[in-house]
C-alpha positions in Angstrom: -13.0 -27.4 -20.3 -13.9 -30.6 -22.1 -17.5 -30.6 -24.5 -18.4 -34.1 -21.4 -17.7 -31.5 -18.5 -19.9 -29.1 -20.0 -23.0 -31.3 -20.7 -22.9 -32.2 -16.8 -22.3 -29.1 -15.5 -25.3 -27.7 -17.5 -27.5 -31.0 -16.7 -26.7 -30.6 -13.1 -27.5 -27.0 -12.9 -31.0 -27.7 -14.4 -31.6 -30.6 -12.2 -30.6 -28.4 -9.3 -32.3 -25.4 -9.6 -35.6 -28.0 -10.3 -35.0 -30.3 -7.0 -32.3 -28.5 -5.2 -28.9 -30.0 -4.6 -28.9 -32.3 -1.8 -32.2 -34.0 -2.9 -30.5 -34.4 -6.6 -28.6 -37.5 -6.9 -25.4 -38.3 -8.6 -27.5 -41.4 -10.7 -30.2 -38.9 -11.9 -27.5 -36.3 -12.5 -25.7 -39.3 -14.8 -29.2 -40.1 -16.2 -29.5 -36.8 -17.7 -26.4 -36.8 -19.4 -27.3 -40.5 -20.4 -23.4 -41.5 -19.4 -22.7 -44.2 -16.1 -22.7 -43.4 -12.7 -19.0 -44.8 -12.9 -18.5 -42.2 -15.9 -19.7 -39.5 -13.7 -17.0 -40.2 -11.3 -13.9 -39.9 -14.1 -14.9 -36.3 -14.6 -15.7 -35.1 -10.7 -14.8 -36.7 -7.5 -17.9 -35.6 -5.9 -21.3 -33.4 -6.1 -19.4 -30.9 -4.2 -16.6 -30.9 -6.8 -19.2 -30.6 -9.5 -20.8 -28.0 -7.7 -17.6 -25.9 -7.3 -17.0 -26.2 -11.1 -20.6 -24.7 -11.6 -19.7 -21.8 -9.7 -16.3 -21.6 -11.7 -17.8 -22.3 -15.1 -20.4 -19.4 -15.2 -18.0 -17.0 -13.3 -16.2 -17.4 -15.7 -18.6 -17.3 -18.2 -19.0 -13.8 -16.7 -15.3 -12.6 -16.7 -14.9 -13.2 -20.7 -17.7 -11.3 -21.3 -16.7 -8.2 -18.8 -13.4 -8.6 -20.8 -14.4 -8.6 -24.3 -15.8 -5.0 -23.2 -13.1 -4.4 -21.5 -11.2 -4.5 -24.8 -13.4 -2.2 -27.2 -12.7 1.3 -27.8 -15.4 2.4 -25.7 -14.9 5.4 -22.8 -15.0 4.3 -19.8 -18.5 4.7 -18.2 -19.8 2.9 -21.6 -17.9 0.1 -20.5 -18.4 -0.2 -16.6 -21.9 0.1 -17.5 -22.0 -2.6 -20.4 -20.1 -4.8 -17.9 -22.6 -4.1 -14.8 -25.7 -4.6 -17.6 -23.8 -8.4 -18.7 -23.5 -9.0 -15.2 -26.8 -8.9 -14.4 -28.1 -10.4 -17.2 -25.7 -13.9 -16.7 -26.7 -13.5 -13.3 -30.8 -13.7 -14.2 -30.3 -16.4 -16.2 -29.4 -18.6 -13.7 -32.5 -17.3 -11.3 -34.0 -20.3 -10.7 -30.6 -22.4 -9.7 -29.9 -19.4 -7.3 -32.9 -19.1 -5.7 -33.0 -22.7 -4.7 -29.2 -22.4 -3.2 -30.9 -19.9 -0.9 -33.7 -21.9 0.0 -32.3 -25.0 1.0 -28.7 -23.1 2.7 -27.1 -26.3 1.1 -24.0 -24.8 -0.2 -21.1 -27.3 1.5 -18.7 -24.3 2.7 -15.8 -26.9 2.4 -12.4 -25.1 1.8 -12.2 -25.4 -2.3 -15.2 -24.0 -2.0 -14.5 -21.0 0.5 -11.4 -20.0 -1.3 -13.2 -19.3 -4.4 -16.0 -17.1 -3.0 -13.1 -15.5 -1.1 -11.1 -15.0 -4.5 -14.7 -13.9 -6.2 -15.5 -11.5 -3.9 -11.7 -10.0 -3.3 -11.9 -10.1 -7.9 -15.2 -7.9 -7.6 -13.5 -5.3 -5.3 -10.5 -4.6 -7.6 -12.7 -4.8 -10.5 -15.1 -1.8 -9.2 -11.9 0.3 -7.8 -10.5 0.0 -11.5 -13.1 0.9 -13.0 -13.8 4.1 -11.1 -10.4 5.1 -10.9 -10.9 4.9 -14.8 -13.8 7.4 -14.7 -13.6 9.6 -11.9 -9.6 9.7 -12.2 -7.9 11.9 -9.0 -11.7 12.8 -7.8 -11.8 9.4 -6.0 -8.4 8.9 -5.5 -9.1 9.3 -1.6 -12.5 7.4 -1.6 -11.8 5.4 -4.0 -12.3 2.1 -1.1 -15.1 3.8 0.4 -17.3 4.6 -3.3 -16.2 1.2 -3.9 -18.0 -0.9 -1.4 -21.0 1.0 -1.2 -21.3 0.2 -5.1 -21.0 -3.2 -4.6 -23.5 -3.0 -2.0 -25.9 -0.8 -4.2 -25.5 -3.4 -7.0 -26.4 -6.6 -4.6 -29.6 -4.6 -3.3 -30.7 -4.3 -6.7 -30.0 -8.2 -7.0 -32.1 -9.1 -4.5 -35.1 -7.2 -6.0 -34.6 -9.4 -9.3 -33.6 -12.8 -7.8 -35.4 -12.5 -4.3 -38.8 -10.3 -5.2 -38.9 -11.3 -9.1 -38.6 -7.3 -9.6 -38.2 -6.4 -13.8 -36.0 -4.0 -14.3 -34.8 -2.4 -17.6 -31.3 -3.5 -16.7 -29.7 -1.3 -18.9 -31.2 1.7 -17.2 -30.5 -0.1 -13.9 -26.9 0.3 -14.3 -27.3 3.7 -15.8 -28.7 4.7 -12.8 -26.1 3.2 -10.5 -23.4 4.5 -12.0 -25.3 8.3 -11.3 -25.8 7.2 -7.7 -21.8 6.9 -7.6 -21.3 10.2 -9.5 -23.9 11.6 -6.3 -21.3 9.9 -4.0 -18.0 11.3 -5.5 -19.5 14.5 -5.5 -20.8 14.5 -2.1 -17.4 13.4 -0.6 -15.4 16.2 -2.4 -17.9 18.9 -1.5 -17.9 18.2 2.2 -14.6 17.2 2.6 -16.0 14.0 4.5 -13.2 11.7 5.9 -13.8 7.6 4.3 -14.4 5.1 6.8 -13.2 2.6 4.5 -9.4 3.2 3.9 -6.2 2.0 2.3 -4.8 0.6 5.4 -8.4 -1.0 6.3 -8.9 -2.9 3.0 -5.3 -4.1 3.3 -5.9 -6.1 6.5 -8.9 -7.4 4.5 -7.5 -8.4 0.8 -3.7 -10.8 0.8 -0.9 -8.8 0.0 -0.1 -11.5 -3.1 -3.8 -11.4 -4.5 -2.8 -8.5 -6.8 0.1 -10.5 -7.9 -1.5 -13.9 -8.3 -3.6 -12.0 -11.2 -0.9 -11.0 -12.8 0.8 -14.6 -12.5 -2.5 -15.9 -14.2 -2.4 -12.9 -17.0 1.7 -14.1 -17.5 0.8 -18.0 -18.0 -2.1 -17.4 -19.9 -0.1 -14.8 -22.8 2.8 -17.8 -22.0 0.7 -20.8 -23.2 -0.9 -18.1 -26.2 3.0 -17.9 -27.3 3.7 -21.4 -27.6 1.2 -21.9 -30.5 1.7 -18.5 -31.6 3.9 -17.6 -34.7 5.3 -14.4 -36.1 4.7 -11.3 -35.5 1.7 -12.3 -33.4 4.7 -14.2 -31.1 6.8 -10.8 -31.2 4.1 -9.0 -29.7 3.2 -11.2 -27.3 7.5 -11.7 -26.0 7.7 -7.6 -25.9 3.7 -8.0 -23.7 4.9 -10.5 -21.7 8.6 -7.9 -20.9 6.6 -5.3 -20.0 3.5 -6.0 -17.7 6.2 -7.7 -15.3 7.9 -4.2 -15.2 8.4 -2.9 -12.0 6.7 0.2 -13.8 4.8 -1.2 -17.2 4.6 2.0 -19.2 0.9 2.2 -20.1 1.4 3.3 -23.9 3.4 0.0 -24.6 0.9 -2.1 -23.4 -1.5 -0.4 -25.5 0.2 -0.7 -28.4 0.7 -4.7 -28.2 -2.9 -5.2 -26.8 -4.2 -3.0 -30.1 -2.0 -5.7 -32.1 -3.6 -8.6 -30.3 -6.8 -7.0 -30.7 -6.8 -7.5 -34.4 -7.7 -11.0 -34.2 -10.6 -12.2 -32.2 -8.8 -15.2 -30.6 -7.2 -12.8 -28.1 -9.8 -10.5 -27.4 -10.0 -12.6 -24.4 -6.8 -12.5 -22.9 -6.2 -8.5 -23.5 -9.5 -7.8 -22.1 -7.9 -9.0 -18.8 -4.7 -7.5 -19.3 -6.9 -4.1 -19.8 -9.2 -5.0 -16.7 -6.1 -5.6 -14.7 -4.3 -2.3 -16.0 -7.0 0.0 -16.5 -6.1 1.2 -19.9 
């Protein structure tokens, strides 16, 4: 995103979470950035427009983070809980800005706007099944939906007591503690045999049948557009990548070897923490 994008999205967000956004205007939003009203316009149609690029820019803020984990050599319960602690913490940040969005109910639901809390939310699903398929393995296979949602919904209870009641939590402790709760829950549901209410065939009237293979669109244009600049051996790796995570069945123990290639160099510790996210491994 360009360095002018960034300076209003961060201006805005301050004047925002101080005066709320329909009260803020578009003038004292250009003010801030000390650029016209005029220039404002070049870079965003409309406050909504800049507000959906908020949303975008520190999700995604989030997402590099959760994938630079994703991509150390960490076991997996390190990880989900280093990613649940960085989520949290981005998320605290930002208190202020959130709390007044909840105040004032003045999010414009238009449809750019809808489609990306739907793509958020249908993102956070895959990313909790992942990453307790990576830890619990065949225990959850059959719960893996039902140990799923009632994670997410553990983890926004606990967000409400920070943003909503100003609780302070040792967050690193916090998501220790969740990811107990959920080894309570597998346990329970292979001890008593108890049937999930949330199913395979429930969650797949719920999520698109092409969301799974939009991410993997995004993962292929992203390594594409890392190739063109790349050179090398760094551009062999990426061809034989790019081959096999469009496999019918990508074998695991390639991917791993290219990503570890990749790895090496800092620049892409980005893009195979995705590729990891997205394949578990």
């Amino acid at each position: 995103m360009e360095d002018k994008k960034i300076i209003i999205i961060e201006q805005a967000i301050k004047l925002f979470a101080q005066k709320g956004f329909s009260t803020t205007s578009v003038q004292e939003i250009a003010n801030e950035c000390s650029i016209s009203k005029g220039a404002f316009y070049l870079h965003f149609k409309s406050k909504d427009e800049l507000l959906l690029a908020i949303f975008t820019h520190y999700s995604k803020e989030i997402e590099q983070k959760t994938d630079e984990i994703q991509a150390m050599d960490l076991d997996p319960r390190t990880k989900f809980i280093k990613q649940l602690t960085v989520t949290y913490q981005e998320i605290i940040k930002h208190r202020d800005f959130i709390i007044m969005q909840i105040r004032e109910q003045a999010i414009p639901f238009n449809e750019d706007i809808e489609a990306f809390v739907r793509h958020m939310r249908f993102q956070s699903y895959f990313f909790y099944k992942r990453s307790l398929l990576a830890i619990y393995g065949k225990k959850i296979d059959h719960t893996i939906w039902e140990v799923t949602l009632l994670m997410q919904g553990m983890f926004k209870a606990y967000m409400d007591l920070i943003i909503l009641e100003g609780v302070d939590f040792d967050i690193e402790k916090l998501c220790e503690s969740i990811l107990k709760r959920a080894d309570y829950l597998v346990e329970g549901f292979n001890r008593t045999c108890d049937q999930p209410v949330i199913t395979d065939e429930l969650m797949n009237t719920v999520i698109p049948n092409d969301f799974h293979y939009n991410q993997l669109d995004n993962i292929v244009r992203t390594l594409e557009e890392v190739k063109e600049k790349a050179e090398g051996d760094i551009e062999v790796t990426i061809t034989v990548l790019l081959e096999e995570i469009q496999k019918t069945e990508p074998r695991s123990a390639v991917i791993k070897g290219m990503l570890s290639n990749l790895e090496e160099n800092d620049l892409f510790k980005g893009i195979t923490g995705q590729i990891r996210t997205f394949f578990q491994i």
